[in-house]
N, C-alpha and C positions, 0 to 999 in steps of 0.2 A: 194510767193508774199509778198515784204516785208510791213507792215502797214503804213498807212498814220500818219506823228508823226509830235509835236510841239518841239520845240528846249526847254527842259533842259538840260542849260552842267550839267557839274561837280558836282558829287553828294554831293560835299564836299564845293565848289566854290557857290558865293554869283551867282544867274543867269545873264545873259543877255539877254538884249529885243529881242524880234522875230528877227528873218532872214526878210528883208524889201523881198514886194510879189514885183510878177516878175510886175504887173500891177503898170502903174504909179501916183500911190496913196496910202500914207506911214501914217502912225498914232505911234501915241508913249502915255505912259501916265507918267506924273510926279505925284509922290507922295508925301506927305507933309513930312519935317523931322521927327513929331511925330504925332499919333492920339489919339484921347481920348477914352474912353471905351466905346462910342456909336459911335465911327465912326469918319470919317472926309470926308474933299475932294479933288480929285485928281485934276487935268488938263489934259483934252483928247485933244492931238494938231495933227489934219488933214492936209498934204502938197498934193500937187498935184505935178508931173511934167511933165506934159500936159494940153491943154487945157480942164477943166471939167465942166459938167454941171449935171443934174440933183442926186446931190449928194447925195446919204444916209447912217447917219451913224448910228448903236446900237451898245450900251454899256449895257454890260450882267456882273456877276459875275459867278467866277466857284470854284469848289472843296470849295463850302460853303460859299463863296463870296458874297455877297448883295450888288446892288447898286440901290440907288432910280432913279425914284418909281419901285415901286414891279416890281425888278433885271432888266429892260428895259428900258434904257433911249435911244429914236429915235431923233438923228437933221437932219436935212434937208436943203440943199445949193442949191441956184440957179446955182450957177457956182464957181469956181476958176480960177485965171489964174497961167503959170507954176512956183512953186518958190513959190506962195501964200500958207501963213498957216491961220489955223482957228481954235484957241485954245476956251474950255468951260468947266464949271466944272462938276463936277457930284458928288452927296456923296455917299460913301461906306460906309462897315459896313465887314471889315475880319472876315475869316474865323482863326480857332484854326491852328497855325502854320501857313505857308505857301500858301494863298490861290491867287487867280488871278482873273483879268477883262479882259476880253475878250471886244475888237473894230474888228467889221467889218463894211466895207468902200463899197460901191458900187457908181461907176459914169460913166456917157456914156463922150469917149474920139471922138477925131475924125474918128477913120479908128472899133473904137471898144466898147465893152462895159463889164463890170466885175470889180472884186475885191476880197479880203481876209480877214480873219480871224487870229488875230493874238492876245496873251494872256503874261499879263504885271505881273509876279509876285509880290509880295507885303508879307514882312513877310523871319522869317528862317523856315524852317522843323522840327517841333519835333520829337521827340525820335518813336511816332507811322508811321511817312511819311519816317524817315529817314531808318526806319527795312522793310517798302515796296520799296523802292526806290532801295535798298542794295540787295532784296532779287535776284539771280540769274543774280547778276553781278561779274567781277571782274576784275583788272587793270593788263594791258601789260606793262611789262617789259620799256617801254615809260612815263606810267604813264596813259594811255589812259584810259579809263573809256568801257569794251565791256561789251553787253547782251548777255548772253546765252540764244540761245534762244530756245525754247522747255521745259526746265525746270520748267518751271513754270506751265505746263498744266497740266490737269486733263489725269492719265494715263491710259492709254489705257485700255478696260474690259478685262479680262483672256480670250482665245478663247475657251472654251466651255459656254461661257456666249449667252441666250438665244436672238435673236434678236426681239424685239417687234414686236405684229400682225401687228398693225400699220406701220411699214417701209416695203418699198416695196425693195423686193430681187434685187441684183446686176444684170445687166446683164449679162450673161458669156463670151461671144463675141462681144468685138468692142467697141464704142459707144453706150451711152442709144439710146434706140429706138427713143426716141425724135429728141435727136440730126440728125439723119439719113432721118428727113423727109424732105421735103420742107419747106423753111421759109413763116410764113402764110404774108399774108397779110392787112392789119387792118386800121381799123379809131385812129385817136390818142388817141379820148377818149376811146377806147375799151381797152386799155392799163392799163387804169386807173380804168373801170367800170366791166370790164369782161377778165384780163389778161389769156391768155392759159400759166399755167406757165409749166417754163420748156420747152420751144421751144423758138426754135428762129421765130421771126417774122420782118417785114420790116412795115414803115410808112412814114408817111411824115410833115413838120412842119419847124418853126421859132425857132430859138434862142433866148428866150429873157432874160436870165441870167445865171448866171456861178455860179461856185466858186469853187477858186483853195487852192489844200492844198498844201503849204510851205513843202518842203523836208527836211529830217532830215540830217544834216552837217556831215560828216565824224567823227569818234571819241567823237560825240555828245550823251549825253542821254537824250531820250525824252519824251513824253507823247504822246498819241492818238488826231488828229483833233478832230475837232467839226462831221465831215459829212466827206464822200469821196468828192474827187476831180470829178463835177458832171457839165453837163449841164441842163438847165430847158428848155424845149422846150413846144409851146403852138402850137397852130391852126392859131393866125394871127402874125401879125409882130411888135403886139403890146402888152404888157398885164398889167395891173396895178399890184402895190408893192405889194408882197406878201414877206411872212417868209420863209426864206432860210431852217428853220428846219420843216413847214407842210405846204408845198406847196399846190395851194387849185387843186379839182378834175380835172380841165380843163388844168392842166400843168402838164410835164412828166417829171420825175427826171431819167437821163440817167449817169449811170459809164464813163468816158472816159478819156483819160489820157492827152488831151492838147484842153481846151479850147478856146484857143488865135486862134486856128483856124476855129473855125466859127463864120462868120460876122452877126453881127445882121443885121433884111430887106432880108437876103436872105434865099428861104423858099432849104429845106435838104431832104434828103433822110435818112435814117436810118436805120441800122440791128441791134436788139441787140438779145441778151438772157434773155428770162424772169428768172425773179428766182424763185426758186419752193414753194415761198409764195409772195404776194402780197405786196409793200415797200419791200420786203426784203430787213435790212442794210438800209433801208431810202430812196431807190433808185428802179425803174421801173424795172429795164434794165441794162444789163451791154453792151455796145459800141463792137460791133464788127466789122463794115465799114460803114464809110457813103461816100453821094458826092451827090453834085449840085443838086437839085430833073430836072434841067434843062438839065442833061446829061445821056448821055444811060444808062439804069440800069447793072448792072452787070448781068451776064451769071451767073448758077446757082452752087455756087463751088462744088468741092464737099467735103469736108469737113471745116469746121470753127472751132475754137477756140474762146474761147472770151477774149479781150484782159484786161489786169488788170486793176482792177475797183481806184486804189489809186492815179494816177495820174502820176508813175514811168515812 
């Protein structure tokens, strides 16, 4: 399962701004020709190309990045219409070498509701970003820029290496025992309060926000999103603004790999797989089927998968 990445090209090449998200709501940041040694400020400029309404944007800094005030700057729109921008500034304060601001955009359109995460470098790479950047890559005969990948992990223990009290032994046949039970059945807050993890479980619930992560381009090298590509699901059809990064108790952060297809106001069914700690990754649950909480349930399969939590 490949990771969910943000677009750096060319390890060598000056970057370009994010891949524009599939959602029709684009942000860009211009930066000043020079800044001063405490900082300067950008222009965060907001388009829509639909009608939007209840709009939210934060501007965050990353990889050391500072933007006032303390790294979170929230605006708020009552609407745009398609074609309309909506530029404002914001001050930063870079990070050593090459650092980035991160905009995410959230607005309810007509038929939908969501947004993305996308991060505006600022700055070259020193000599320290340029030796991690470089480490376990290397260029095709093209010029292409590949990852190797595996290289870089932590390898493997020798096999007479002892396995902790703590981990519990393999199964030897099939499937973990978990997997092989029945999917339980649950309140949505039980998900959150008391998860069975390591099972798969069914529930039921609203949509009330997304957020999709941007695919990494062919020939591209990138960096890691902020979050998986995740749905937030609550109890009604409504829920006030919450943080995309600590969702509060009453909403379920679910893995799934395409957002656009569940409509907010319509209440779901849901299977996923718990994971075998609690947030694990940031996330409830990893999506294994849903549909209509208003059509027949599914028959009971007999074996499930869970499908990739990155958004692929």
């Amino acid at each position: 399962m490949r990771a969910p990445w943000f677009c750096l090209f060319s390890l060598i090449a000056a970057a370009a701004h994010a891949t524009q998200p599939s959602w029709p709501i684009f942000t860009d940041v211009e930066f000043p020709a020079a800044v001063a040694a405490d900082g300067g400020r950008a222009t965060v400029v907001v388009t829509v190309g639909e009608d939007a309404t209840d709009i939210r944007i934060e501007v965050y800094g990353d990889d050391h990045m500072r933007v006032d005030p303390d790294n979170k700057l929230v605006v708020q729109l009552n609407a745009l219409h398609p074609g309309q921008s909506f530029p404002f500034e914001v001050g930063f304060h870079p990070g050593p070498g090459r650092s980035y601001i991160a905009v995410s955009a959230f607005a309810h359109f007509t038929h939908t509701a969501g947004g993305s995460i996308h991060e505006f470098p600022f700055g070259q790479e020193n000599a320290e970003q340029l030796r991690e950047h470089q480490k376990c890559v290397r260029q095709d005969p093209d010029g292409t820029w590949i990852k190797i990948m595996g290289c870089d992990e932590e390898p493997a223990p020798p096999a007479n290496t002892p396995v902790p009290a703590t981990q519990p032994a393999p199964v030897a046949h099939g499937e973990p025992v978990a997997d092989r039970l029945p999917a339980l059945n649950i309140d949505l807050g039980q998900l959150r309060t008391a998860p069975p993890w390591e099972r798969r479980v069914r529930f039921e619930g609203y949509v009330v926000d997304s957020y999709l992560c941007p695919p990494c381009p062919d020939g591209a090298q990138c960096k890691p999103c902020l979050m998986h590509t995740v749905i937030f699901v609550a109890a009604t059809k409504e829920h006030a603004r919450f943080s995309w990064e600590a969702p509060p108790s009453d909403v379920v952060t679910i893995a799934a790999n395409d957002p656009s297809k569940f409509l907010p106001g319509i209440r779901y069914r849901f299977e996923v797989q718990v994971p075998e700690q609690a947030h694990a990754g940031g996330v409830d649950g990893n999506l294994l089927r849903s549909q209509r909480a208003d059509e027949p349930i599914w028959a009971e399969p007999s074996s499930v998968s869970p499908a990739p939590a990155n958004g692929e």
